[in-house]
C-alpha positions in Angstrom: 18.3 -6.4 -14.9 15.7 -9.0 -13.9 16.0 -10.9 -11.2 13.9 -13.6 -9.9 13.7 -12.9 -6.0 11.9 -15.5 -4.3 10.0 -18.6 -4.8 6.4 -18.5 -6.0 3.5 -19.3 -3.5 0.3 -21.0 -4.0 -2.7 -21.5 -2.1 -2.6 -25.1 -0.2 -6.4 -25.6 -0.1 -9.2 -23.8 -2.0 -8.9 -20.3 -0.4 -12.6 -19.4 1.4 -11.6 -15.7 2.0 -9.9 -13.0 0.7 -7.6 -13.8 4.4 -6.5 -16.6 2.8 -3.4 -16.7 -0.3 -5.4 -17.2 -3.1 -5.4 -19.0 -5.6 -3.1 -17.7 -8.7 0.5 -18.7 -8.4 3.0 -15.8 -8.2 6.4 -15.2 -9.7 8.0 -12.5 -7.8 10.8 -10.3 -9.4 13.5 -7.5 -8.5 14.1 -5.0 -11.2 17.1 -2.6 -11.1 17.4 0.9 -13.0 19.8 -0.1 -16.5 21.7 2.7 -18.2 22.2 0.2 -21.2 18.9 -2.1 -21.7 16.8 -2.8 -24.7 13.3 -2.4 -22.7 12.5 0.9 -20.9 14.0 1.0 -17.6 12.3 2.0 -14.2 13.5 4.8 -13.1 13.7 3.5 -9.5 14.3 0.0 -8.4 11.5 -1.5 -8.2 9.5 -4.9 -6.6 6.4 -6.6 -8.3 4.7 -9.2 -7.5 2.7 -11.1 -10.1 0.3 -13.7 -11.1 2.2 -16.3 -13.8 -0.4 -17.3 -15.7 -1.7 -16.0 -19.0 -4.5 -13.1 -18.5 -4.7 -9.4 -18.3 -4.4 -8.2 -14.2 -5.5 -4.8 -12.7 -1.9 -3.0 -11.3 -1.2 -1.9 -7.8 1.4 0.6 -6.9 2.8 -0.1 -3.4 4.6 3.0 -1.7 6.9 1.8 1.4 6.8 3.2 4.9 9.6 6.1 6.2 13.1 4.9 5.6 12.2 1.5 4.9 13.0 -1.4 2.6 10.2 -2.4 -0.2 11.7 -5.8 0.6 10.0 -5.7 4.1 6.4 -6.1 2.5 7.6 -9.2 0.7 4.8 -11.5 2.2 1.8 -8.5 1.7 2.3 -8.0 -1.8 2.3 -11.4 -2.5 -0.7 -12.2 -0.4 -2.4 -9.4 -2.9 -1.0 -10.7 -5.9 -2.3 -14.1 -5.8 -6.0 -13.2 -5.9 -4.9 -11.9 -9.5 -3.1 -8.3 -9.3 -0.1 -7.0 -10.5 1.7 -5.0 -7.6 4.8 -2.8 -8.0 6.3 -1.6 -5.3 9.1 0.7 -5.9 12.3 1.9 -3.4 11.7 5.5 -3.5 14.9 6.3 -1.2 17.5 5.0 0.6 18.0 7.9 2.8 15.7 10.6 2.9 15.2 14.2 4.7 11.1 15.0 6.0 10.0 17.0 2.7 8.1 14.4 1.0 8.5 16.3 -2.6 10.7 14.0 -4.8 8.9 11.0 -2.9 5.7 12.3 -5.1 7.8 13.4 -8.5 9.2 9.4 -8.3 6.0 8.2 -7.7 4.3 9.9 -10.7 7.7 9.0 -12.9 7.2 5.1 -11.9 3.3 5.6 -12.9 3.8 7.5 -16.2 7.1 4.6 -17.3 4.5 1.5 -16.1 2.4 2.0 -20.2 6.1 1.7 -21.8 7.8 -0.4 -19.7 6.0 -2.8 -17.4 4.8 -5.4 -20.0 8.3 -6.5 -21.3 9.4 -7.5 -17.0 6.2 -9.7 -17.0 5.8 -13.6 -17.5 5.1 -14.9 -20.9 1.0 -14.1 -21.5 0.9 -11.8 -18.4 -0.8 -8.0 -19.4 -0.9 -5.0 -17.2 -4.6 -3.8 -17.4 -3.8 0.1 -16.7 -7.0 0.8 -17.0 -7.3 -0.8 -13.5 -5.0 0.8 -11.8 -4.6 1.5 -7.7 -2.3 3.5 -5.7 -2.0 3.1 -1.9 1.3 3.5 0.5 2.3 2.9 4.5 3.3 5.4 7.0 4.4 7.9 4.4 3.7 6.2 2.0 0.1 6.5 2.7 1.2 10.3 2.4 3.1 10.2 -0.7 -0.1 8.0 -2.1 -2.2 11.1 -1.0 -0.4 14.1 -2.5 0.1 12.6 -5.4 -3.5 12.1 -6.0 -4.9 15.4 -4.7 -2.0 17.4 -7.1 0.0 18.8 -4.3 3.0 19.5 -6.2 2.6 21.9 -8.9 3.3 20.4 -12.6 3.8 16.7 -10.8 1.0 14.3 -12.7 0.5 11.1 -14.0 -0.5 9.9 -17.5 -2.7 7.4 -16.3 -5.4 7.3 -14.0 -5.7 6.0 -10.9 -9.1 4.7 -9.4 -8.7 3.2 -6.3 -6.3 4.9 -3.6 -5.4 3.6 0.0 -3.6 4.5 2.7 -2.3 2.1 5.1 -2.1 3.7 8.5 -0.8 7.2 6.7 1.0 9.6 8.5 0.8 13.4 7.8 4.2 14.2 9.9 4.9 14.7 13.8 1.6 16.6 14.9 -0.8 19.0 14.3 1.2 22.1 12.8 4.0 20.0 12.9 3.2 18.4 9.2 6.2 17.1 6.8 6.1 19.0 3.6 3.9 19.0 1.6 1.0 19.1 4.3 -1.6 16.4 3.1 -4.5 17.8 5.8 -6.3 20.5 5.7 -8.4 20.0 8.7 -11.7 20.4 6.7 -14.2 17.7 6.9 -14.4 16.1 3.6 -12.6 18.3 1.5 -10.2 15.7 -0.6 -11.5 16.3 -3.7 -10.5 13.0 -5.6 -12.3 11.7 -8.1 -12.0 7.7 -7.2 -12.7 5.6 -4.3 -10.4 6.0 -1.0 -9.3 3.7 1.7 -8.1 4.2 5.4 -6.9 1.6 6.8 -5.8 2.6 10.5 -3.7 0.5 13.5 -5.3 0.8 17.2 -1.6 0.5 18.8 -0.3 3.6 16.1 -0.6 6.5 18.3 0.7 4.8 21.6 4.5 5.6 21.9 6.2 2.6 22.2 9.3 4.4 24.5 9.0 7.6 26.2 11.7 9.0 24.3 10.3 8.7 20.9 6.8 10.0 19.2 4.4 7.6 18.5 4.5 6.1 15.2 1.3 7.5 14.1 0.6 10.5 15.9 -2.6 11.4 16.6 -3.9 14.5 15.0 -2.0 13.3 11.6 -2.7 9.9 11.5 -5.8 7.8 9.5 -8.1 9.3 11.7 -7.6 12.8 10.2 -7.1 11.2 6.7 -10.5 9.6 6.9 -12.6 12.3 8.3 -11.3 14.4 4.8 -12.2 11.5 2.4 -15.4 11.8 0.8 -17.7 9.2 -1.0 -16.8 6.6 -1.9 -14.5 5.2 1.0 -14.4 2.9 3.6 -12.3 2.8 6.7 -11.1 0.2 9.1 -9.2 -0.2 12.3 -7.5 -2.9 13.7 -7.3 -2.7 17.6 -4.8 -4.3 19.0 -2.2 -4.1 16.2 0.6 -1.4 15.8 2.0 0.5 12.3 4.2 -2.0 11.2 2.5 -5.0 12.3 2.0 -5.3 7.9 5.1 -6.3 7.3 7.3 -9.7 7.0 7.6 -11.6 9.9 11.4 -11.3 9.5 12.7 -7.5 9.1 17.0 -7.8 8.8 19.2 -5.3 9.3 19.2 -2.1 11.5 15.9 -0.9 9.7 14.6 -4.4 10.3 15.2 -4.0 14.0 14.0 -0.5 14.1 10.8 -1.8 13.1 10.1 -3.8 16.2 11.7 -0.9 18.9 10.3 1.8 18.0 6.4 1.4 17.8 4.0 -0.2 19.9 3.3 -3.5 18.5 0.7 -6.4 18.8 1.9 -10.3 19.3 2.4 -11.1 16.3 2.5 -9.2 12.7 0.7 -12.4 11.0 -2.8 -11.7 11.6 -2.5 -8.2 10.9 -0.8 -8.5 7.9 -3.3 -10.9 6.8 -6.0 -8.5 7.3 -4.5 -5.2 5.6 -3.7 -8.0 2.4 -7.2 -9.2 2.5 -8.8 -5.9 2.7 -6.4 -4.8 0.0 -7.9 -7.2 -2.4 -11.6 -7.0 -1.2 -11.5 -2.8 -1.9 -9.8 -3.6 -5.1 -12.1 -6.0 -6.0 -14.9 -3.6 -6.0 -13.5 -0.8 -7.3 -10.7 -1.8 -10.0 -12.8 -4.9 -10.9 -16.6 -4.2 -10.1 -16.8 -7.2 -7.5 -17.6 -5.8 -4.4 -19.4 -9.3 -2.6 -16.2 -9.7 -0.6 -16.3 -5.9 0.7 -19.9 -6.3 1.4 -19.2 -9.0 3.7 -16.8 -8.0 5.8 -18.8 -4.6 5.9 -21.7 -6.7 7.2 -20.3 -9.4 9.2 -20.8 -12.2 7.3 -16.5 -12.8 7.4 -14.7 -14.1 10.3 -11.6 -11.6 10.3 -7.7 -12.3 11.6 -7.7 -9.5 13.6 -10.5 -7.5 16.3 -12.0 -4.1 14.7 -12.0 -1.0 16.7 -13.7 0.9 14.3 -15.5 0.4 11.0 -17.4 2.9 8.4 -18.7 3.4 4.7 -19.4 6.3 2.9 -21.8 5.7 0.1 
């Protein structure tokens, strides 16, 4: 079943930066699991966001954040989508315990049904280019994103390859020696061996507990820090200062998850310019390493872009 779950969104005004909503017009879609369906269905239920216009589009796979909704990076994916990318971003779980394994065996199930199946749940003209393809993920997510492409789980793999992979503000578990199965970091400079181009994208406010009571939401010693200091060339790596580890998300988060999302880590004043800056730097990275453009990356690496939010730390390895 298809379902057509929000209006499309254009661009008001010729977008300048990748900041802005570009300039493709989006048609965003819910699609349920079907026992009894001509086309092949996913075998989780799944979000995409998608340009509506005729053309071929590199393909993004967007893992969600620890016990949250794929519905609650709504405004992100779109943002992504409308500089001309095809984003699918699954609900791995409902309700989930800390070993991360099925997280990964969905994962590589969703990549492996997107040759069969994702083409028939598109617009009219629309074409998944799966030789572009991208995998990045939130919180756990970001982990999930991680194991999946470093073959942590025995005999879990993909048919297709990925070659671009991000982590936005990953998480490795509660601390040091205190990793969620499977462990992600090995504490060995450089040693993710990964044959594609990696991205850490890391809040300033993460690893400040928001209440005494409760761990930080990023912990330090398992957090992007530790993710980037593994990567190895190429990757990039940016940190926002003044912005928490779900400031990414919708503006409006509903429910008790949606409310959990504000109490329980530190957060900046408002998720808008943050989210505009992990959905810009989305498309720049994937720009230059799905598509071969990588103008826009070079300029916010040098400078030469005015960004919606204040870096605390910045670094390429080439």
């Amino acid at each position: 079943m298809v379902i057509s779950y929000s209006s499309s969104i254009t661009s008001s005004t010729t977008s300048t930066t990748v900041f802005d909503i570009g300039n493709y017009k989006t048609k965003f879609m819910k699609i349920e699991p079907q026992t009894c369906n001509s086309h092949p269905s996913p075998p989780k239920a799944l979000l995409i966001a998608t340009p509506s216009e005729a053309g071929s589009y590199p393909v993004l796979i967007f893992l969600h954040g620890y016990l949250l909704y794929n519905s609650f990076y709504s405004q992100l994916i779109q943002h992504v989508s409308s500089h001309g990318f095809i984003v699918v971003a699954p609900q791995l779980y409902l309700v989930e315990g800390a070993d991360a394994t099925e997280d990964i065996k969905s994962t590589a199930e969703i990549t492996n049904w997107l040759a069969e199946g994702l083409h028939h749940y598109l617009p009219s003209g629309v074409e998944p280019n799966l030789k572009k393809l991208g995998l990045a993920g939130h919180s756990r997510g970001g982990k999930v994103a991680f194991a999946l492409a470093l073959g942590k789980i025995a005999n879990i793999s993909t048919n297709l390859k990925f070659s671009a992979l991000v982590g936005v503000d990953p998480v490795d578990g509660m601390d040091k020696g205190k990793q969620t199965p499977p462990s992600v970091l090995t504490y060995i400079p450089h040693s993710f061996n990964l044959d594609m181009a990696v991205m850490v994208i890391g809040s300033g406010l993460g690893e400040v507990k928001k209440n005494p009571l409760f761990p930080a939401c990023a912990p330090n010693g398992v957090n992007h820090r530790d993710f980037y200091s593994e990567c190895c060339k190429p990757a990039c790596y940016f940190v926002a200062k003044d912005y928490g580890h779900n400031d990414m998300i919708d503006d409006e988060t509903k429910g008790i998850r949606g409310k959990a999302t504000y109490c329980l880590c530190k957060k900046g004043k408002s998720r808008e310019p943050m989210r505009r800056f992990v959905g810009g730097i989305l498309v720049a990275f994937l720009e230059a390493y799905l598509e071969g453009k990588s103008s826009d990356l070079m300029a916010i690496r040098d400078g030469n872009v005015t960004l919606p939010v204040e870096l605390q730390d910045i670094d390429f390895l080439v």
